[in-house]
C-alpha positions, 0 to 999 in steps of 0.5 A, a space after each residue: 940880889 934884891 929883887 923890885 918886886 918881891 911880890 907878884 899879885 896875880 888875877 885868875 881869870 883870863 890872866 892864869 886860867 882861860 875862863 872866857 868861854 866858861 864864864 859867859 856860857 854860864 852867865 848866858 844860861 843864867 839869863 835865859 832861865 829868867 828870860 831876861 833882856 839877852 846881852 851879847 858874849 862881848 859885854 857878858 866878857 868885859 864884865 869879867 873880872 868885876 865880882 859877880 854882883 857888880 858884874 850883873 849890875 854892869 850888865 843890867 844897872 836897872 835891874 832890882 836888887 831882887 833880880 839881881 840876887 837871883 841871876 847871882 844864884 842862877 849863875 852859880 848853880 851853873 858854874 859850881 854845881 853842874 861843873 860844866 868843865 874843868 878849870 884850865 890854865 893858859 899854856 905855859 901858866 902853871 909851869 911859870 908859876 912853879 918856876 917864880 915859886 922857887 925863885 923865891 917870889 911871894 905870890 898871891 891872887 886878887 880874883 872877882 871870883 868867889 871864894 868858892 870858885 877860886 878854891 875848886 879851881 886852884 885844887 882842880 889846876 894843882 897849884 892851891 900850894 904856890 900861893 902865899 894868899 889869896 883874896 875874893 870879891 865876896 870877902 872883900 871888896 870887888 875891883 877896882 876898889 884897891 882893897 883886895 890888894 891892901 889886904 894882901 900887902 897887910 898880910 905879907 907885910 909887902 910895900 906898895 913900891 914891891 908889889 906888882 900886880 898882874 892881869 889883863 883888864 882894866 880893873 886890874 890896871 885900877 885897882 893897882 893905881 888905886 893902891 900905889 902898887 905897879 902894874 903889868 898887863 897881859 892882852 891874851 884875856 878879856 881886855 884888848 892891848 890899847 884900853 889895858 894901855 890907856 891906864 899906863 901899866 909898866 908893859 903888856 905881855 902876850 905870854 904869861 911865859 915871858 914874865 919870869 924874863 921881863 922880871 929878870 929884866 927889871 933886876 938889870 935893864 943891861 943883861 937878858 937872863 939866860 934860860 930863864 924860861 920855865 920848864 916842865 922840869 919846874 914840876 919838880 918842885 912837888 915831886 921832891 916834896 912828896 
């Protein structure tokens, strides 16, 4: 059976890893080590999800490209350098993934992130190898410009109409608008359910879990799949290829 969406574009943080409490304590430390004007944790987390320097400006438009620059640094030196804390998935995340891997789906990831950030995160959750590519904000450009995701569907050779892209802020929703690709929502990351649905994704889910059936459910409206729920038996996957 063909499936409607072949491909599966997902952002990272806050869709695949919880990241929300990393990412503004670091932001946080970056701050106050310039002694800037402090931001609350709730603006600090609705610029997740921009690339890092649009990300800064959304927090500080009047800022120099100077001060810009260097609260980029700051933040990074946090983040990468001191290595705070391991990456961690969202419960169920991992076992998702692995189980769309054998279902044959191509997979991919359009992050802000740096290209440095998402590589140790991917080696430290141990799914680097489940995706076919994967695109940053400081190699292209950030979201919402529908770049990252027209590179991607370049690469795979994929049409917008069989991409679906994933992810739980409004710039996900945008950039797959500005793309011509579907897009499905998730509100357990930085963005609440009602402004992810003002930019009208097909659905928003509470579980990345419960993806792998509403995929299901697009093949055929009339029929629920029967266990199709991944399990932690889907981490088979690597052991047979050891």
């Amino acid at each position: 059976m063909r499936r409607r969406y072949p491909l599966l574009v997902f952002d990272w943080d806050g869709t695949l890893m919880d990241s929300e409490e990393l990412i503004v304590s670091c932001m946080r430390w970056a701050i106050e080590a310039l002694d800037l004007e402090p931001r609350s944790d709730r603006a600090m987390a609705a610029s997740i999800g921009l690339g890092l320097y649009e990300a800064i400006q959304s927090l500080y438009p009047q800022a120099s490209e100077a001060v810009v620059n260097t609260l980029a640094d700051h933040y990074r030196e946090y983040f990468l350098s001191q290595q705070p804390s391991p990456s961690r998935l969202f419960p169920g995340a991992l076992e998702t993934l692995l189980h769309l891997h054998r279902q044959g789906y191509l997979l991919a990831v359009a992050t802000g992130k740096s290209r440095r950030g998402l590589d140790r995160s991917l080696l430290e959750t141990g799914c680097r190898e489940l995706f076919h590519v994967t695109r940053c904000a400081d190699e292209t450009l950030s979201k919402p410009h529908p770049m990252m995701l027209l590179e991607i569907m370049d690469v795979l050779d994929v049409i917008p109409t069989e991409t679906l892209m994933i992810g739980d802020t409004e710039y996900d929703m945008l950039m797959a608008s500005q793309a011509g690709t579907a897009a499905l929502a998730v509100d357990y990351g930085v963005h609440e359910r009602q402004r992810l649905m003002e930019q009208r994704p097909l659905s928003c889910l509470s579980d990345i879990s419960e993806l792998p059936q509403w995929l299901d459910a697009q093949q055929d409206p009339g029929r629920r799949a029967e266990n199709n729920r991944p399990s932690i038996n889907d981490r088979e996957i690597f052991d047979n290829d050891e």
